[in-house]
C-alpha positions in Angstrom: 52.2 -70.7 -4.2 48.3 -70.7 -3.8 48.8 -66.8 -2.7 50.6 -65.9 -5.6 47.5 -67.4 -7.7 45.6 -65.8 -6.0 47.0 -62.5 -6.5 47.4 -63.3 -10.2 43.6 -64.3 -10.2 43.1 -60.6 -8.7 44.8 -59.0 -11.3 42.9 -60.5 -13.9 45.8 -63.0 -15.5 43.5 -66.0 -14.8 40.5 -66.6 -16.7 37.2 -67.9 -13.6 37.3 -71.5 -15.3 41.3 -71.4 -14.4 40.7 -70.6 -10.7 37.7 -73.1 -10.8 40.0 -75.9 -12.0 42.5 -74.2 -9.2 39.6 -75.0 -6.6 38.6 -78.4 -7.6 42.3 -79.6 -7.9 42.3 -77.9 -3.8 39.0 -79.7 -3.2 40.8 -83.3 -3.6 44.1 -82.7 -2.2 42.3 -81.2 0.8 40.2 -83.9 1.1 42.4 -86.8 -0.1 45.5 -85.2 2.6 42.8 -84.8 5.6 41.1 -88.3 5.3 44.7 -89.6 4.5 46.3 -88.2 7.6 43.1 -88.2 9.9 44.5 -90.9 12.4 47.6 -89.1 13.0 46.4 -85.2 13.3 44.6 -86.6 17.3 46.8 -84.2 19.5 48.3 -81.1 20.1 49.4 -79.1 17.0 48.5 -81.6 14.4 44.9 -81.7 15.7 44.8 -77.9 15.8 46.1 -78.3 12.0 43.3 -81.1 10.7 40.9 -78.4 11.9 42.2 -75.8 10.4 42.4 -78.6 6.9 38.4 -79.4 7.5 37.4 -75.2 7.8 39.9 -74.7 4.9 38.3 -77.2 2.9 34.7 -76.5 3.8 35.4 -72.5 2.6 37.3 -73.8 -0.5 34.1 -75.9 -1.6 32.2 -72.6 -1.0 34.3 -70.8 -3.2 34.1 -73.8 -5.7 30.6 -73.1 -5.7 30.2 -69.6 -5.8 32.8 -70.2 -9.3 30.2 -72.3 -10.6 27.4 -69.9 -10.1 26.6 -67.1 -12.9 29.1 -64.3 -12.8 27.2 -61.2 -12.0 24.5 -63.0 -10.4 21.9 -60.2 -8.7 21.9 -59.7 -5.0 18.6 -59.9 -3.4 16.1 -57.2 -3.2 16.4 -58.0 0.8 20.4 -56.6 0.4 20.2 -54.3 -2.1 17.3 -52.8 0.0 19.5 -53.3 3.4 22.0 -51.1 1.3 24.7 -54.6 0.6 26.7 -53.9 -2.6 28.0 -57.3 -5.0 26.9 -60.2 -6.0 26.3 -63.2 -3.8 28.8 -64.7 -6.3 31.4 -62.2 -4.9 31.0 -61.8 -1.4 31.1 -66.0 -1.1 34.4 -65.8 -2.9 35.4 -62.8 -0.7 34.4 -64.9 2.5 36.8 -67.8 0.7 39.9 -65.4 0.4 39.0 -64.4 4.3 38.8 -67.4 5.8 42.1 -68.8 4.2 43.9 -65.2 5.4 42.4 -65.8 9.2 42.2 -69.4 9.8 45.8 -70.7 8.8 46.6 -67.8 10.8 44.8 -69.3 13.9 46.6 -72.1 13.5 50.2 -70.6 13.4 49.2 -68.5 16.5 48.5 -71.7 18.1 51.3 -73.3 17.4 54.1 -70.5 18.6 52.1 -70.9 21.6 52.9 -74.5 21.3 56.5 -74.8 20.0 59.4 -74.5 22.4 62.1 -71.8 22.5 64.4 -73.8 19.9 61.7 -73.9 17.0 61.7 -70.8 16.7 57.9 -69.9 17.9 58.6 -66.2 16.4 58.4 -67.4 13.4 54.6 -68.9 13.9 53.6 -65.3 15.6 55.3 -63.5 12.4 53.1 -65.6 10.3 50.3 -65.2 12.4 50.1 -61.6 12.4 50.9 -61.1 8.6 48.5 -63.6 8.0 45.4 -60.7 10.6 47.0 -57.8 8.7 46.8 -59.3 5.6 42.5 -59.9 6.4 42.2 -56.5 7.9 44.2 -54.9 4.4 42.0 -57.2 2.1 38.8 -56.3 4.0 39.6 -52.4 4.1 40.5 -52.3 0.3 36.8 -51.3 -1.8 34.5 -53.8 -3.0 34.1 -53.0 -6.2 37.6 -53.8 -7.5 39.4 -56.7 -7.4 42.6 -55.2 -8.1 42.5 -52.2 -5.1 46.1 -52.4 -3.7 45.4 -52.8 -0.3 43.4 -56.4 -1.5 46.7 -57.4 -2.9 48.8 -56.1 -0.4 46.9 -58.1 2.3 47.5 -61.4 -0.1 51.1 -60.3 -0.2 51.0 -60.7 3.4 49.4 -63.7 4.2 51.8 -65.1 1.2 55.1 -64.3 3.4 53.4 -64.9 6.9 51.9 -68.3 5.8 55.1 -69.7 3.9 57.8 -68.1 6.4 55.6 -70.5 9.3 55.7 -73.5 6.7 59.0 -72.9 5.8 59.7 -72.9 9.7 57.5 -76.2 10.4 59.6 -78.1 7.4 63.1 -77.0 9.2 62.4 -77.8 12.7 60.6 -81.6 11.7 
């Protein structure tokens, strides 16, 4: 579901204080489902999954706070001079989208390497490289538009990859 936001907020069908509610409403349940579930995430897989909960989190409240910040705000004259295009605005919220393609990716990767032959570790490695194609589409798409089709294609992705490896996790536990 967050995917599919997110490729609504690409389009432009989501005003910024929609996805900004979107973020804060992440913040907590990241948060509240980490610190509620920290005892029990120690080993193996789960542990590999609180991590990938605490980097999640971390680049969601980064992208909280780049929605907070002006829209438009100016690059420096140290980037524009160094030839960076964007804001600072958009290439924190560009980092966000990245980090949520890769590092739930990470964590499927490790656990096909993890699951045995009857839970269907395919699956995790399906999810895993949808979810690097999906960053290397995204990142290859230009800069200056949000709604370039290789951006959404690369959400697309990471949409199938990530739920196919939840849907996977739900079925074998």
């Amino acid at each position: 579901m967050a995917w599919t936001f997110a490729i609504a907020a690409h389009l432009g069908r989501l005003e910024d204080r929609t996805v900004l509610i979107a973020h804060l409403v992440m913040d907590c349940i990241l948060a509240a489902f980490a610190a509620a579930s920290w005892s029990e995430m120690n080993e193996g897989v789960l542990r590999a999954w609180k991590l990938v909960l605490l980097v999640g989190l971390a680049f969601t409240l980064l992208g909280t706070g780049a929605l907070l910040g002006r829209e438009g705000s100016p690059s420096s004259e140290a980037e524009t001079a160094a030839g960076e295009t964007g804001s600072v605005r958009e290439r924190a919220l560009a980092l966000t989208v990245q980090a949520w393609l890769l590092v739930p990716g990470a964590g499927l990767a490790y656990t096909g390497l993890c699951a045995e032959e009857g839970e269907a570790p395919g699956v995790y490695f399906v999810g895993a490289a949808c979810s690097a194609l999906g960053s290397l589409a995204y990142a290859s798409a230009p800069t200056d538009s949000p709604v370039a089709t290789r951006k959404l294609l690369g959400l697309a992705l990471a949409n199938v990859g990530q739920t196919a490896g939840i849907v996977n996790a739900v079925y074998q536990y």
